[in-house]
MARMAR-930879 format. One record per residue (C-alpha): y, x, z; residue in one letter. Coordinates in Angstrom, 1 decimal. Example, Ala and Ser with C-alpha at 12.3 -4.5 7.8 and 13.67 -1.06 7.14 Angstrom:
! residues 2
north -4.5&east 12.3&up 7.8&aa A;
north -1.1&east 13.7&up 7.1&aa S;
***
This chain:
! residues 84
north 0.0&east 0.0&up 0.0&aa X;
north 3.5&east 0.8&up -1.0&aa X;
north 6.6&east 0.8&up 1.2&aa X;
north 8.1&east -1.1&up -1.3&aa X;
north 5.2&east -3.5&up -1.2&aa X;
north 5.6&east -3.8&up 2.6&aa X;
north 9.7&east -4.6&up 2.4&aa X;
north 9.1&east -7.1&up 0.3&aa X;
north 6.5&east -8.7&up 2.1&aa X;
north 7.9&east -8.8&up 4.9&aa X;
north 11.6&east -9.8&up 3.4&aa X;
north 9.6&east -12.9&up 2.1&aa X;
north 7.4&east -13.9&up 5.3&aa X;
north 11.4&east -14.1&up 7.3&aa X;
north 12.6&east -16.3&up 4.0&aa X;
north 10.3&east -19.4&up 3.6&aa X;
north 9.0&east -21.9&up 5.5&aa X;
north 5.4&east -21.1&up 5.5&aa X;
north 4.8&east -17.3&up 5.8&aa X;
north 1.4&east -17.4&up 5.7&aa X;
north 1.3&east -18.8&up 3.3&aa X;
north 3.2&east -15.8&up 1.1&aa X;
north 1.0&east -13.4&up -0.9&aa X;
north 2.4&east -9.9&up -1.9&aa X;
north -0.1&east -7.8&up -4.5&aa X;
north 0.8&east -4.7&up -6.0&aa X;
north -0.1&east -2.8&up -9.2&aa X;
north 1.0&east 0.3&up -11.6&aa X;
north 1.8&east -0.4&up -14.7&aa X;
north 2.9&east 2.2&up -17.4&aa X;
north 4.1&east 4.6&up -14.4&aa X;
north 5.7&east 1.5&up -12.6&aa X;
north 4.9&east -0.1&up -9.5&aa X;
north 4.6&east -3.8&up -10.4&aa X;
north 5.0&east -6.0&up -7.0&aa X;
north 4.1&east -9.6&up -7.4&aa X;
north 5.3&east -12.2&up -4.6&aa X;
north 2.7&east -15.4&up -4.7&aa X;
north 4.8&east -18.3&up -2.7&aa X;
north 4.0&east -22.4&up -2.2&aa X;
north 6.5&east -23.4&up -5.2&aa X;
north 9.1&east -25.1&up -2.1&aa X;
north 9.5&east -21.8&up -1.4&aa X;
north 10.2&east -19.9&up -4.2&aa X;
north 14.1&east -21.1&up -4.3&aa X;
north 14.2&east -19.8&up -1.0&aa X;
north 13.5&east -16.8&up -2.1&aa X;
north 15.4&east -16.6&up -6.0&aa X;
north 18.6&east -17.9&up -4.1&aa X;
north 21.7&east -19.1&up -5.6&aa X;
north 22.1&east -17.5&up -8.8&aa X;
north 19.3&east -15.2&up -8.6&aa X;
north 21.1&east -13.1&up -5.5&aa X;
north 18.8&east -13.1&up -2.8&aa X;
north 16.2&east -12.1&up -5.5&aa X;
north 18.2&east -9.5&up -6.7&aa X;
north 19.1&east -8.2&up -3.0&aa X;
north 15.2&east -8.2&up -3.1&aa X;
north 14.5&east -6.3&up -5.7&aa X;
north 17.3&east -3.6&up -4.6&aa X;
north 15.8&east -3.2&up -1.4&aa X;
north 11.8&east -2.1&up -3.3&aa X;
north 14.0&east 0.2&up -5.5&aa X;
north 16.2&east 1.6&up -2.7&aa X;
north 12.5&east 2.2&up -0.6&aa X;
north 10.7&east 3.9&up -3.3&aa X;
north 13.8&east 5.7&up -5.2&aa X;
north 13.0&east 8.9&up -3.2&aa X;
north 9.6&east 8.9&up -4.2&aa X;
north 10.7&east 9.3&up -7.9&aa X;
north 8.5&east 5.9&up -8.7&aa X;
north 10.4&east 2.6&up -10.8&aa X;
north 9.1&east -0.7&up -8.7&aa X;
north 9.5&east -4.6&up -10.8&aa X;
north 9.0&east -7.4&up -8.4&aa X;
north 8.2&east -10.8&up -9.8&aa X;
north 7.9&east -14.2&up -8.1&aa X;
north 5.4&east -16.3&up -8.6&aa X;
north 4.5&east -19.9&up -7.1&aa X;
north 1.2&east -21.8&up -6.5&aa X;
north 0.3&east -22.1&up -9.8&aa X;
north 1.4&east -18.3&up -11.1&aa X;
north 4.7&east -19.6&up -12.5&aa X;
north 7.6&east -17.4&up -13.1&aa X;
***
């Protein structure tokens, strides 16, 4: 497991309603580190925010936590039924 893997997770448990019902997997890809958040679709707004910002703060915080390490990280959110 990644630390970017665990920021995320652990961003996303604080953000929806049901955190345990969150699932964070990770993968490489093509010399990235591909981190996919799997959330019950009511929470998946939580977590995009208004205009995308809370997913971007998201998604700043996995590059910020793996930027030293040299490594690119992409995280995508996904709901119930694997929908962007």
């Amino acid at each position: 497991m990644s630390r970017a893997r665990d920021v995320v997770e652990v961003v996303a448990r604080a953000l929806v309603d049901r955190a345990d019902a969150v699932t964070v997997t990770e993968a490489e890809h093509h010399g990235t580190l591909v981190v996919e958040v799997h959330v019950p679709e009511s929470g998946l707004g939580r977590l995009i925010g208004r205009q995308g910002r809370t997913a971007t703060a998201i998604r700043t915080l996995a590059a910020a936590t793996v930027d030293a390490e040299g490594l690119r990280v992409n995280v995508e959110f996904r709901d119930d039924h694997g929908r962007r």
